[in-house]
N, C-alpha and C positions, 0 to 999 in steps of 0.2 A: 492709548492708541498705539499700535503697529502697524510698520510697512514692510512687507514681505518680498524682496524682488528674487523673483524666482528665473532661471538659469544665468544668473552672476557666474559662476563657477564654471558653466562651460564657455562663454565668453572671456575670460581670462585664459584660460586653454587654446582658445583660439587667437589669441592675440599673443600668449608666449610662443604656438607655433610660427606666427606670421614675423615674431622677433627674430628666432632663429633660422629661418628660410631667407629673411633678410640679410640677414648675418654673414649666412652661406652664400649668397649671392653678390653682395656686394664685394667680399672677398676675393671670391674670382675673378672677382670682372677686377679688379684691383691686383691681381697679382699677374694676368693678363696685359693689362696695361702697363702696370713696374716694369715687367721683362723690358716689354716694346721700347718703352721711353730710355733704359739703359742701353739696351741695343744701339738705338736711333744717335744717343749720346757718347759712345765708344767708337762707331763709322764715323761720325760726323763732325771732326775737329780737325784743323790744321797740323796742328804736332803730333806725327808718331815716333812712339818711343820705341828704340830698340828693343828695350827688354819687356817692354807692354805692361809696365807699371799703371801708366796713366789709365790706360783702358779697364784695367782691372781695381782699381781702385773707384771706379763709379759705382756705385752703390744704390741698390733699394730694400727697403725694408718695409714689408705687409703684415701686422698684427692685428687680428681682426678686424675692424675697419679702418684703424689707423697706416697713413702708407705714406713712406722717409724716402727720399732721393737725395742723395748728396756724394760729394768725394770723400773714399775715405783716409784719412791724414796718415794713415800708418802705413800704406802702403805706398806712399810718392813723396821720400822723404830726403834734403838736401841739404846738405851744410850744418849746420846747428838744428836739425831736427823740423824744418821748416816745406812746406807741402808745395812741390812745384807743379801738381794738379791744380791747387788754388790759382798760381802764376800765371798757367797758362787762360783760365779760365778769366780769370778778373784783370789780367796785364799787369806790369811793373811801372809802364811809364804813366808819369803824371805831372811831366812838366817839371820834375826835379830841376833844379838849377843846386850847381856846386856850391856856392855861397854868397853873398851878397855883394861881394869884392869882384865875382866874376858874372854879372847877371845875364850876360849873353852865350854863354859857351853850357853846355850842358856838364854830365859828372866827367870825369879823368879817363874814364874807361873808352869811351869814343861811342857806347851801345847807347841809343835812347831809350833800348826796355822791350819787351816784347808789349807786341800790342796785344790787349784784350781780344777775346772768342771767347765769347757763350755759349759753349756748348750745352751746358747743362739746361741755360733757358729755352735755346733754342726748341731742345728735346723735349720740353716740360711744354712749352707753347704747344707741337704739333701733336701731343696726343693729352694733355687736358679737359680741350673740351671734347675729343672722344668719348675720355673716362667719364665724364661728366654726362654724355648723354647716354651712355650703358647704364650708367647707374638710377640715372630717371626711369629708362624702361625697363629697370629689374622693378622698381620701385609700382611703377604702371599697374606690371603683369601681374604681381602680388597681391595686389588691390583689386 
């Protein structure tokens, strides 16, 4: 006994075209969105730099549906090779005390650290669930 299913063939056609429409769509709307959330995260920090390191070193990256937001370390670099984009982002202070010998005085230097700014979160928070719901209604219109 045989089973014959007849147009298999062109339902795989139509399901690799609705992959690649996908594809294409969701891309957009993803490299759409990366702009904006860099953008949003280069205006919207406390520290400007002179020479505009920090602004320029916020980064995104959209490869097909995969999509990267972060600082990049090579372009905000201080002392021994160390990323004062991170610094600014994550803070230095954290309650350091100079040694055990002195536990009320903070380090030698007289600075308690920069405080922490999340810019990058902040930026990621306010267009997230944007991206998130472009992406359903590419998803929607498809279907």
């Amino acid at each position: 006994m045989s089973v014959e299913i007849v147009g298999l063939d062109s339902a795989v056609r139509e399901i690799d075209g609705l992959q690649k429409k996908l594809k294409t769509s969701v891309g957009r709307t993803l490299i759409k969105y990366s702009s904006d959330m860099a953008l949003s995260a280069k205006r919207n920090h406390r520290f400007r730099s002179i020479s505009n390191n920090l602004e320029g070193s916020i980064k995104t990256d959209v490869d097909g549906m995969e999509f990267s937001f972060y600082l990049d370390d090579r372009t905000t670099t201080v002392g021994n090779n160390r990323s004062y984009g991170v610094f600014q982002h994550e803070g230095t202070y954290n309650g350091y005390r100079k040694s055990k010998s002195a536990p009320r005085f903070r380090s030698s230097v007289g600075s308690p650290g920069i405080k922490a700014d999340h810019f990058m979160d902040r930026a990621w928070d306010k267009y997230y669930k944007k991206m998130e719901k472009a992406i359903i209604k590419n998803i929607e219109d498809l279907i």
